[in-house]
C-alpha positions in Angstrom: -23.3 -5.4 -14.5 -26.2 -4.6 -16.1 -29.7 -3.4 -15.3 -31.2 -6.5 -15.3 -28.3 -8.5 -13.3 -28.5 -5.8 -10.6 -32.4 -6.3 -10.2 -32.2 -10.2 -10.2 -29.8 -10.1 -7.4 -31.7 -7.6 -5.4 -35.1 -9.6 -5.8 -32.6 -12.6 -4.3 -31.8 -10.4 -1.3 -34.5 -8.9 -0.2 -34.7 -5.9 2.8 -31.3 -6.6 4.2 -30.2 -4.4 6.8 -27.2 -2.0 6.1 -25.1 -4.2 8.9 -26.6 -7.4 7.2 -25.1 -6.0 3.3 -21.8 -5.3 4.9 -21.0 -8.8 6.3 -22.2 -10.0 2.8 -19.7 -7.6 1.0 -16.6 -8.3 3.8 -17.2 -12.0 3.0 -17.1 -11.8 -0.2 -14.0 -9.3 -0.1 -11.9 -12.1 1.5 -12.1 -14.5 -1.6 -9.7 -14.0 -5.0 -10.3 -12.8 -8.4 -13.9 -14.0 -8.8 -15.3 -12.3 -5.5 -13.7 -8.9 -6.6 -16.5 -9.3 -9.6 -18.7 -9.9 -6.6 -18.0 -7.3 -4.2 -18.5 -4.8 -6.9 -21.9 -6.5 -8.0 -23.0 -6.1 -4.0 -21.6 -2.7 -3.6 -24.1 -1.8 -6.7 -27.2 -3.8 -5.9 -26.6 -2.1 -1.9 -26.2 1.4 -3.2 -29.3 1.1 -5.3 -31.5 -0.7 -2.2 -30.2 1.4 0.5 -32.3 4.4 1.9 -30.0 7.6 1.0 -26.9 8.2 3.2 -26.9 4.0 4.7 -24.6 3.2 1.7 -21.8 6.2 1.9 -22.5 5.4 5.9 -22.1 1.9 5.7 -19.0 2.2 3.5 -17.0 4.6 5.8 -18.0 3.1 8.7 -19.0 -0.8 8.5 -16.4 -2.0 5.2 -12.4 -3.0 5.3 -12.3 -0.4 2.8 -13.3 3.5 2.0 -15.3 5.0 -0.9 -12.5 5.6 -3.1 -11.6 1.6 -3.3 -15.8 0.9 -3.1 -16.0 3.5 -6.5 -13.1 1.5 -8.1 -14.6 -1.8 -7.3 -18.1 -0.9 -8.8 -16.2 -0.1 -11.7 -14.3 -3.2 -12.1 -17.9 -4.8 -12.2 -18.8 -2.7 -14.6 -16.5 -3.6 -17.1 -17.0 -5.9 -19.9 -13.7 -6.6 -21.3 -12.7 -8.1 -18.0 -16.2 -10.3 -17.2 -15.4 -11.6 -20.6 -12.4 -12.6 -19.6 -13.8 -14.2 -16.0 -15.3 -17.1 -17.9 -13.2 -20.4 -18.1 -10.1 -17.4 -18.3 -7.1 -17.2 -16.0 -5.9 -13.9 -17.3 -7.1 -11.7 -14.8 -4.7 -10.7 -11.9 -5.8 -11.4 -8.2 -5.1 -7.8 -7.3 -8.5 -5.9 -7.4 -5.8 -2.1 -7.9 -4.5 -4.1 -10.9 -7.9 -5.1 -12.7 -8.8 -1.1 -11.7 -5.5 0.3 -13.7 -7.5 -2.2 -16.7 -10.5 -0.6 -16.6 -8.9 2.7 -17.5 -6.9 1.3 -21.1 -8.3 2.2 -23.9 -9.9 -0.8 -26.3 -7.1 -0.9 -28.6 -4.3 -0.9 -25.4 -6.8 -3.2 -24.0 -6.5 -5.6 -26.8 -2.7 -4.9 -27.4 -2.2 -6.7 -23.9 -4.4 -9.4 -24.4 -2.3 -10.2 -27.8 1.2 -9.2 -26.5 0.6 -11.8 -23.5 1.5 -8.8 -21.0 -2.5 -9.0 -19.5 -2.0 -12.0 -17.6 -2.9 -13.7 -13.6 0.9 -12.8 -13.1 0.7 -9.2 -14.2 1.7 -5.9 -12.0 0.5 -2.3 -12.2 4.0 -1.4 -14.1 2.8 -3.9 -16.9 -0.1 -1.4 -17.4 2.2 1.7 -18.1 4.1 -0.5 -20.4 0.9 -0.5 -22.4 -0.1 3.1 -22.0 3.5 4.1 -23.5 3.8 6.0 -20.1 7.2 6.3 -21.1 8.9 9.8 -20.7 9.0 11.7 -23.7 11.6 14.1 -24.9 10.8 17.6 -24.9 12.2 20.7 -26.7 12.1 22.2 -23.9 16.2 21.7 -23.2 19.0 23.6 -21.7 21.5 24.9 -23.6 24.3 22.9 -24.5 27.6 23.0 -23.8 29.1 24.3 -26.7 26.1 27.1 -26.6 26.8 27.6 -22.9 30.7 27.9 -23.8 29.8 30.2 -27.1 27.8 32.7 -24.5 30.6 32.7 -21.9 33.2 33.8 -24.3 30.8 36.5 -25.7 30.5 37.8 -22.1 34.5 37.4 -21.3 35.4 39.7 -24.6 32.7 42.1 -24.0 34.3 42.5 -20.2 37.7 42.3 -20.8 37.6 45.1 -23.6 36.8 47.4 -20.4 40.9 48.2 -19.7 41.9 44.5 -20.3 40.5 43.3 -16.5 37.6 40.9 -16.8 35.5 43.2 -14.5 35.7 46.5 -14.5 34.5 49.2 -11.9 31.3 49.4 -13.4 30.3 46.2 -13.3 28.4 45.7 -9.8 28.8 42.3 -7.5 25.2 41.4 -9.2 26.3 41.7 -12.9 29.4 39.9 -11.8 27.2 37.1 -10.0 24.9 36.9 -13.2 27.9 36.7 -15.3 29.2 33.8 -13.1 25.5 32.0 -12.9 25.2 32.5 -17.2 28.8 30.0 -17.2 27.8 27.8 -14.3 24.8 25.5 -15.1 23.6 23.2 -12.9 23.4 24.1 -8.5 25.5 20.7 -7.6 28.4 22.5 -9.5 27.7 26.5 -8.5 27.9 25.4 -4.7 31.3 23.7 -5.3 32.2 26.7 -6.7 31.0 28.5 -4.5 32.6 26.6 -1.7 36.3 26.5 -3.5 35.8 30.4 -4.0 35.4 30.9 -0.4 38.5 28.8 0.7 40.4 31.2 -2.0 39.5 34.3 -0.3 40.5 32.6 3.2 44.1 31.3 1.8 44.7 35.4 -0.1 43.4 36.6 3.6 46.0 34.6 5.2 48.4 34.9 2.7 47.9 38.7 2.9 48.1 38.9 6.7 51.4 36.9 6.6 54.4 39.2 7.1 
């Protein structure tokens, strides 16, 4: 909304009182798609004929919403690509947190969904990531694979097993042989199997070793 709108309706509403703006704003909040564009326009022309502190009062404490939906409504006001679509249109969603996620597309995602069909009265917040390419994106940032986890493991086994032909010898301390064990077994969901089927081995050798 510009300048000029903003001082046209305020000449139109002259010295309303901060209870009087919010009744306006509530009723206006209650109507579809068009009244969004209105409750934005209000929320402006209030904040700018309000004394200081009656508009951040009146919001937290007179509207059905808070500032953070009042900021995002002001801005839906403020944007052109979507009044130009309010006239004789029915593209716009009638979900003012849809027409927000808008505001923020650039011009050329803007017009991408305009041409592509996917800005349309029927349209959901996912629709807008569609647009944004919010898509996860593959990162070098990998694990190792198997055949490099497998390669590692058998570097580790030889190097071991050259101490007297045992895979650990008395040198190596529970902590080497727990980092040897953690560099073969990726991932937690398998280590506490492990873990788990390791510890019902030592209780079957215990038994077996106290049987007679």
């Amino acid at each position: 909304m510009t300048d000029t709108h903003v001082a046209a309706e305020a000449g139109s509403l002259p010295n309303m009182s901060r209870g009087r703006w919010a009744e306006k704003i509530t009723d206006a909040w209650q109507k579809q798609v068009p009244a969004i564009f209105e409750v934005g326009d209000l929320l402006e022309i209030a904040k700018a004929e309000l004394r200081h502190g009656e508009w951040t009062a009146m919001v937290k404490d007179n509207l059905p919403f808070g500032p953070a939906t009042a900021s995002r409504l002001m801005k839906i006001a403020a944007c052109d690509r979507l009044r130009n679509l309010t006239h004789g249109s029915d593209l716009l969603p009638a979900c003012w947190r849809t027409l927000y996620e808008l505001t923020t597309l650039t011009d050329e995602q803007f017009e991408r969904g305009l041409a592509t069909g996917i800005i349309n009265a029927r349209m959901q917040r996912k629709d807008i990531k569609m647009l944004r390419d919010d898509r996860p994106t593959r990162t070098s940032n990998r694990g190792p694979s198997l055949r490099e986890q497998l390669a590692e493991a058998r570097q580790e086994v030889e190097r071991l097993r050259s101490n007297g032909g045992d895979l650990f010898s008395a040198s190596d301390t529970p902590r080497d042989i727990a980092r040897v064990l953690d560099n073969i077994i990726r991932g937690r969901d398998k280590r506490d199997r492990v873990i788990k089927e390791w510890r019902e081995l030592a209780r079957e050798r215990e038994r077996q070793e106290q049987t007679p």
